[in-house]
C-alpha positions in Angstrom: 88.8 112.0 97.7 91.1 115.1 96.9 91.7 117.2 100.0 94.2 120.4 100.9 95.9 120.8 103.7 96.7 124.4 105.3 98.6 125.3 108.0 101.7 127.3 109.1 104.9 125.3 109.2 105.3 123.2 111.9 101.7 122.7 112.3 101.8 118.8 111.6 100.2 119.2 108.0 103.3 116.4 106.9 102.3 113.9 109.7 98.9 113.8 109.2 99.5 113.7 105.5 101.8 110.6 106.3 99.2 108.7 108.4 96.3 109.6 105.3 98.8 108.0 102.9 99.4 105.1 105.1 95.3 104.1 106.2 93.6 105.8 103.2 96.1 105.3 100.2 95.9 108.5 99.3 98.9 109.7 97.5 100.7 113.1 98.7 101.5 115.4 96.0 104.1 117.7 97.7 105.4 120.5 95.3 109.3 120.4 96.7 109.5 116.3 96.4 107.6 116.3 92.8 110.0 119.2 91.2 112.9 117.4 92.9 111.5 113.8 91.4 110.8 115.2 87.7 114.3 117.6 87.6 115.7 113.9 87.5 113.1 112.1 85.4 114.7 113.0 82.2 110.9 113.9 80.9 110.3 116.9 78.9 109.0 118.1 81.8 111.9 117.7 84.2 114.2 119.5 81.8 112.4 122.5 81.9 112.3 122.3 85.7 116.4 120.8 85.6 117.0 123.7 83.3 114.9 126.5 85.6 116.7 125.2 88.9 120.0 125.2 87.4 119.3 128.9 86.2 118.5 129.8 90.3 115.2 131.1 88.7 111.8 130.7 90.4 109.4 127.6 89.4 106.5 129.3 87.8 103.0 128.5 88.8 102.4 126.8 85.3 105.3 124.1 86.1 103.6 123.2 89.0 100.6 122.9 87.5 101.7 121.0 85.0 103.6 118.7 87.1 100.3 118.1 89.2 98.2 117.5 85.7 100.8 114.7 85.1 100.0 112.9 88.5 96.0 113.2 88.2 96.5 111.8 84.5 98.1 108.9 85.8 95.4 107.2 87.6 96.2 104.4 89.7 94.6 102.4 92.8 94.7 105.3 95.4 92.4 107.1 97.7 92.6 110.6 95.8 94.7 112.7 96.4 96.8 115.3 99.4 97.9 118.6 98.5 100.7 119.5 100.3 102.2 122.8 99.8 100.1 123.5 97.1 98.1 126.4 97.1 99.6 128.8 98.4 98.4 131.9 96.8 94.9 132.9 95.2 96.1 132.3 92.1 97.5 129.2 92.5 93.8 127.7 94.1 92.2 129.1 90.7 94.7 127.5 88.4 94.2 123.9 90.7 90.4 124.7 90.5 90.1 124.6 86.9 92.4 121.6 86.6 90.4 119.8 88.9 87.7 120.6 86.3 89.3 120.1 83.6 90.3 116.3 84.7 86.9 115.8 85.9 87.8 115.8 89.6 86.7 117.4 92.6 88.3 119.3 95.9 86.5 117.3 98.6 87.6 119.0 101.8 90.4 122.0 102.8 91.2 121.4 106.3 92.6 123.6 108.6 95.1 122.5 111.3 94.7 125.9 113.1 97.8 126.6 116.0 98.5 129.2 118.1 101.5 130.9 117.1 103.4 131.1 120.8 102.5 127.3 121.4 103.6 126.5 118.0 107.5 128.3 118.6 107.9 126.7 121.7 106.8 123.2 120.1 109.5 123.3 117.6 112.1 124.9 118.9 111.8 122.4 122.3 111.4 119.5 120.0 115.0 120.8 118.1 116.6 121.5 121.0 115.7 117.9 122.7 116.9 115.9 119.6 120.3 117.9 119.5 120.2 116.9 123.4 119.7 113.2 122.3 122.6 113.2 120.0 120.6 114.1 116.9 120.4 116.9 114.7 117.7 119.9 114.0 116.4 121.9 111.2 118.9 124.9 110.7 115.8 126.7 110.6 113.9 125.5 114.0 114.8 128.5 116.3 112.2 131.6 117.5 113.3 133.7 114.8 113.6 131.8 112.0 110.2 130.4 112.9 108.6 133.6 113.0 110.2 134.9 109.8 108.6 131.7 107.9 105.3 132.2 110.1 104.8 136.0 108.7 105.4 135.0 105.5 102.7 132.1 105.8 100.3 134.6 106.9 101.2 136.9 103.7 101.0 134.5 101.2 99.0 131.8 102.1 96.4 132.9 104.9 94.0 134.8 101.7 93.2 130.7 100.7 91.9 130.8 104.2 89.0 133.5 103.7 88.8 131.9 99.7 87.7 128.2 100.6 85.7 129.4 103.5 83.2 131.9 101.2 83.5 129.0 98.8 81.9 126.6 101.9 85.1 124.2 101.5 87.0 125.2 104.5 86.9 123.1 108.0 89.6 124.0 110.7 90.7 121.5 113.2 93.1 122.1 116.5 96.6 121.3 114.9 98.1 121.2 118.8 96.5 118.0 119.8 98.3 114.9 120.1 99.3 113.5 116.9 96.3 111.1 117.4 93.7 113.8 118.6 94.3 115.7 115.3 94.4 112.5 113.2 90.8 111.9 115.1 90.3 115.2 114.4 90.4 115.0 110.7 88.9 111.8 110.0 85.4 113.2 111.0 85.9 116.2 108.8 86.9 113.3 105.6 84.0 110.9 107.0 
């Protein structure tokens, strides 16, 4: 099973990604951790992402795609697949729709984890300010503003995938602001 999750940050999509990994064996391709993983792989691969990085230049849509080819080439024993971070523009679901086909795989489900945007601020930025309370740290970024700056651009980008799957009849939405258990409850009906 090959599903997406969307949602603004903050929304959870990481957790519930976590939990799939850890009862379905699904394996969670997030963009940031596979650039990070093949800029040090020495691949042919990684040193055109090493080289693009160390240039400050943007990764281009193709890398990424071409990073995700290499993981659905692979195989392996897992339970399909999580993207994470991945689409988020128009283009970017095209180009993972025809490598989907191309690889003879499927996009099972794109859930949702719908929030309100007020509820959602004061979630993280009380969650930051009770682990710096506890001795911990916080995200630089977990305060209103910053929060809201990275919320607009969400909507900008990424909200047009939203409007995509759903004309395509892919797209379920959930409550992301349940419990952590509620919205893994939540989702597991949606997956079956």
């Amino acid at each position: 099973m090959n599903i997406i999750l969307l949602g603004p940050p903050g929304a959870g999509k990481g957790t519930q990604a976590g939990r799939l990994v850890a009862e379905r064996n699904m394996m969670q391709l997030s963009t940031g951790d596979m650039l990070r993983a093949a800029k040090d792989s020495g691949t042919e691969m990684g040193k055109i992402v090493a080289g693009v990085m160390e240039r400050g230049e943007l990764v281009t849509d193709e890398i990424v795609i071409g990073l995700i080819r290499e993981k659905l080439e692979e195989g392996g024993d897992h339970g399909g697949f999580i993207f994470d971070g991945f689409p988020r523009t128009l283009a970017q679901a095209d180009a993972l729709g025809d490598l989907l086909a191309e690889t003879g795989q499927t996009l099972d489900h794109v859930v949702e984890l719908q929030v309100n945007d007020d509820i959602l601020v004061e979630r993280i930025v009380g969650r930051a300010a009770e682990a710096v309370a506890a001795g911990g740290t916080a995200r630089a970024d977990d305060n209103a503003e910053s929060l809201k700056i990275r919320l607009m651009e969400y909507y900008k980008k990424t909200s047009p995938l939203l409007g995509y799957y759903y004309a395509k009849g892919d797209l379920t939405s959930i409550d992301g602001l349940g419990t952590m258990d509620a919205v893994a409850s939540d989702l597991a009906k949606v997956l079956g």
